[in-house]
C-alpha positions as CSV (number, residue, x, y, z in Angstrom):
1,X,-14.6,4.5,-13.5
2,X,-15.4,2.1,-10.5
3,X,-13.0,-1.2,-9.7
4,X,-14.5,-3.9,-7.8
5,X,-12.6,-5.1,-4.4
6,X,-9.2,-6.4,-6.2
7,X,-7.6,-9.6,-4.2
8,X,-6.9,-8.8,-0.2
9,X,-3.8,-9.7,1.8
10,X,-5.2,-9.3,5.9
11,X,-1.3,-9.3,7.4
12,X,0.5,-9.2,11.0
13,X,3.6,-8.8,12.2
14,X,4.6,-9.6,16.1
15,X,7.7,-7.7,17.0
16,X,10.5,-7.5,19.9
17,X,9.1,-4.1,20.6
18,X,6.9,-1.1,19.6
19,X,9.7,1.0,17.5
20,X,11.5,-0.5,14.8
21,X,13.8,2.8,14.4
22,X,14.9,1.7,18.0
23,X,16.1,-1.7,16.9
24,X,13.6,-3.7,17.6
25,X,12.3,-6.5,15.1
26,X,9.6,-8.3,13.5
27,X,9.6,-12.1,14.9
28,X,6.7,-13.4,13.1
29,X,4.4,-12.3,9.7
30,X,1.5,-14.1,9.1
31,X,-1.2,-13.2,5.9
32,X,-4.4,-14.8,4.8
33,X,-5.7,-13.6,1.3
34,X,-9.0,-12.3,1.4
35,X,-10.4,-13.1,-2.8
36,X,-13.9,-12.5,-4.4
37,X,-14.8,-10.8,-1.1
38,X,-14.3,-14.2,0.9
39,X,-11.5,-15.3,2.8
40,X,-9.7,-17.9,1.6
41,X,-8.4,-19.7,4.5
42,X,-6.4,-22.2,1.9
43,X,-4.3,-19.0,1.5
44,X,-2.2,-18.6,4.1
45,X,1.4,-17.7,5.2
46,X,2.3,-17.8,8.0
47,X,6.4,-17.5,9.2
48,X,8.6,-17.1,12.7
49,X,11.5,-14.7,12.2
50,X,14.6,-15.2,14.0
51,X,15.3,-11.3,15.2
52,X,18.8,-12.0,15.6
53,X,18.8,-10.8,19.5
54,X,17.0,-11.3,22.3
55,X,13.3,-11.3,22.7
56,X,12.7,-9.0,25.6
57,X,10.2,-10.2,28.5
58,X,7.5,-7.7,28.2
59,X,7.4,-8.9,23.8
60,X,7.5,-12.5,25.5
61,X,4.1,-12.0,28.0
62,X,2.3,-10.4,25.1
63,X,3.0,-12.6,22.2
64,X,4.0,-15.6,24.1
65,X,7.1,-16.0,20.8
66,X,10.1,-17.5,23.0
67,X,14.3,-16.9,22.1
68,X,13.6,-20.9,22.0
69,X,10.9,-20.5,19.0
70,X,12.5,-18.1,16.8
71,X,16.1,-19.8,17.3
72,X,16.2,-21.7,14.2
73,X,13.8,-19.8,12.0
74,X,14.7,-18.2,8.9
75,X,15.8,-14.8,8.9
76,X,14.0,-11.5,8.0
77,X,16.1,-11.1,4.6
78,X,14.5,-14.5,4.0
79,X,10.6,-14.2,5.3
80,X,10.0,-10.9,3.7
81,X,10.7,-11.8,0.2
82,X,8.7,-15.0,0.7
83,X,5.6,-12.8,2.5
84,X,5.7,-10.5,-0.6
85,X,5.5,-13.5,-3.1
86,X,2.8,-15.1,-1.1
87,X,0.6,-11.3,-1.4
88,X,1.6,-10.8,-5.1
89,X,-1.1,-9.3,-6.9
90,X,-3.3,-8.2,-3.9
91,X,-3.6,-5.4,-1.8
92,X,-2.1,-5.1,1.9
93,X,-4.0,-5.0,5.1
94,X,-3.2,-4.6,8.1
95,X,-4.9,-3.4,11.7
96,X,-3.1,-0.4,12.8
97,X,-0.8,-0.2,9.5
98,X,1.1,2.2,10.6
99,X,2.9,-0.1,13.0
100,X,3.0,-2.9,11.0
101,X,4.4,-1.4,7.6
102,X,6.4,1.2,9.9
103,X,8.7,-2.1,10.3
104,X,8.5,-3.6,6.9
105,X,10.0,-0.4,5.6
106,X,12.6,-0.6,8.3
107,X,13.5,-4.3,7.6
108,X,13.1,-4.8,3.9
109,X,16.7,-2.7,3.8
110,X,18.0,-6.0,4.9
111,X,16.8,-7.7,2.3
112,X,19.3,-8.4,-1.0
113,X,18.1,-6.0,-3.6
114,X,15.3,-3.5,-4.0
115,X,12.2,-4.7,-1.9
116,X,9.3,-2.8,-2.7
117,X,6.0,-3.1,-0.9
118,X,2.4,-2.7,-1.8
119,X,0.2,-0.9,-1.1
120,X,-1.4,-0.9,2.6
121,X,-5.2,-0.5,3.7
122,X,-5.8,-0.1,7.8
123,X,-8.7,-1.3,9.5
124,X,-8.7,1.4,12.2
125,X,-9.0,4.0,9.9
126,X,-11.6,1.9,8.4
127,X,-13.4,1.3,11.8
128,X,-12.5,5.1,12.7
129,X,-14.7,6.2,9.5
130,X,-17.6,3.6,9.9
131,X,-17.9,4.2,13.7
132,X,-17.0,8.1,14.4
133,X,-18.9,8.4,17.5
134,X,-17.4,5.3,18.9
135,X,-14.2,5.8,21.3
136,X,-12.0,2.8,20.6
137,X,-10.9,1.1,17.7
138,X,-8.0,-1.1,18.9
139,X,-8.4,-4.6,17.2
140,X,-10.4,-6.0,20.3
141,X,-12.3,-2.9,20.5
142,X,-13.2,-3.7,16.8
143,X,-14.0,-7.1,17.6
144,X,-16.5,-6.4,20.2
145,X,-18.7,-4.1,18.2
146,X,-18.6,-6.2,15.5
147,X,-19.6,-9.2,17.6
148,X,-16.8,-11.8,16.4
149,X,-15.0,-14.0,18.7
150,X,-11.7,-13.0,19.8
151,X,-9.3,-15.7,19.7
152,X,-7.7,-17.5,23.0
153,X,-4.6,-16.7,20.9
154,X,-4.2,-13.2,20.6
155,X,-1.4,-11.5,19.4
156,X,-0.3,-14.2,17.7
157,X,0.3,-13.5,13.8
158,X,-2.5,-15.9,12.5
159,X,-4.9,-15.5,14.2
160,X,-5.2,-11.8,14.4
161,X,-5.2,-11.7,11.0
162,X,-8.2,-14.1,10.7
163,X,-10.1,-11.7,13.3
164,X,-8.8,-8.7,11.1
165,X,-9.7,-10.4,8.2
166,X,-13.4,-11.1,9.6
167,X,-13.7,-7.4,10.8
168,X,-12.7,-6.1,7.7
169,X,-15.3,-8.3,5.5
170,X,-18.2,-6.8,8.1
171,X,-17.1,-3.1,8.0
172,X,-17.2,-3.8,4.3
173,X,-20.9,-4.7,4.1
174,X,-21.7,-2.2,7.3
175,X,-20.1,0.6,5.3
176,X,-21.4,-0.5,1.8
177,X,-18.3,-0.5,0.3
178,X,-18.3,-1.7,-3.4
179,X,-15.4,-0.2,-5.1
180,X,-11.3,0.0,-4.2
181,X,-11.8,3.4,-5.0
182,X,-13.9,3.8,-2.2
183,X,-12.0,1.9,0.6
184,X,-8.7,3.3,-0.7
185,X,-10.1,6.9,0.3
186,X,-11.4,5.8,3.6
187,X,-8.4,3.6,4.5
188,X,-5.6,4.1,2.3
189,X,-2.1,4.4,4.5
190,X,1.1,6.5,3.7
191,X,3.8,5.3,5.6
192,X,6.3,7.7,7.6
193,X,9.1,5.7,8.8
C-alpha cells in the first residue's frame, strides 16, 4: 500500500569543522517544515549553538558564525532536544545527510537521557538519482540545474535549508514522486558514525 508525502523537516547544521569524531561541533541548526507538499515558512526553527571552544578561522570564512555570536547561546544538550520537538511528527531532510546526521548522532550523547532521531532523507542522493548523467550534486550544483536563486547568505543554517527545501519540492515533481515509499527508496540514509 502507497502513503502520500507525510510532513517534511528540510534541516542544517553549520559546524566548527568537517568531523565530529574529531571534536568538532555543531554551532547552529536551523529546519523549516515542508507540509501538504508546500513549505511552510511559518514553521521554522532556527538556533546558534555555543560549541563550547573555539570556532576555528577557516569554520569562521565559510559560515561567517563568530566566538562573539555563539558566546551566549544555549548549549547543544539544550538545542537538540528543542530541534527534535520542533520536527515531531515529520520526516528529516537534509542535503548531504550524511554530514549533517553524522554529528547529531555524535552530539545527542550529550543530551540528558535517550535522544533518538528520525528518520533522515538526503537530497544528493535524491539529485544523484533524478540527474545520473550529471557530475555535481553539491547543494549549489543542485541549485543551478534547478534554476533557484542561491542565497547571498550561504552556509548559513536558514537559508540553506530554504534553498534545500526549494530543490527538494522540484526534484519531487521532476522525479514524479508521489509516495514516501518511493522517496524513501531513492533517498533514504543510514547513518555510520
Amino acid at each position: 500500500m502507497s502513503t502520500p508525502l507525510p510532513p517534511l523537516t528540510v534541516f542544517d547544521v553549520e559546524t566548527t569543522g568537517l568531523d565530529p569524531r574529531r571534536g568538532h561541533k555543531i554551532i547552529e541548526i536551523a529546519g523549516i517544515r515542508i507540509e501538504n507538499g508546500e513549505i511552510d515558512e511559518t514553521k521554522s526553527f532556527v538556533s546558534l549553538v555555543n560549541p563550547e571552544r573555539t570556532i576555528p578561522w577557516e569554520a569562521k570564512q565559510v559560515n561567517k558564525i563568530s566566538d562573539e555570536a555563539v558566546r551566549d547561546a544555549p548549549g547543544i544538550e539544550e538545542v537538540l532536544p528543542k530541534f527534535l520537538e520542533f520536527s515531531h511528527g515529520s520526516i528529516l531532510v537534509a542535503h548531504n545527510a550524511i554530514f549533517d546526521m553524522g554529528f547529531m548522532e555524535i552530539e545527542k550523547q550529550l543530551c540528558w537521557g535517550y535522544v533518538d532521531l528520525p528518520e533522515c532523507l538526503c537530497t544528493m542522493r535524491l539529485s544523484r538519482a533524478i540527474f545520473p548523467t550529471e557530475f555535481g550534486h553539491s547543494l549549489d550544483a543542485v541549485a543551478r540545474r534547478l534554476k533557484l536563486t542561491i542565497p547571498q547568505a550561504r552556509h548559513r543554517a536558514l537559508p540553506d535549508v530554504l534553498l534545500t527545501a526549494h530543490a527538494l519540492l522540484k526534484m519531487i515533481e521532476i522525479g514524479e514522486i508521489a509516495t514516501i515509499e518511493d522517496l524513501q527508496a531513492i533517498c533514504g540514509v543510514a547513518v555510520r558514525v
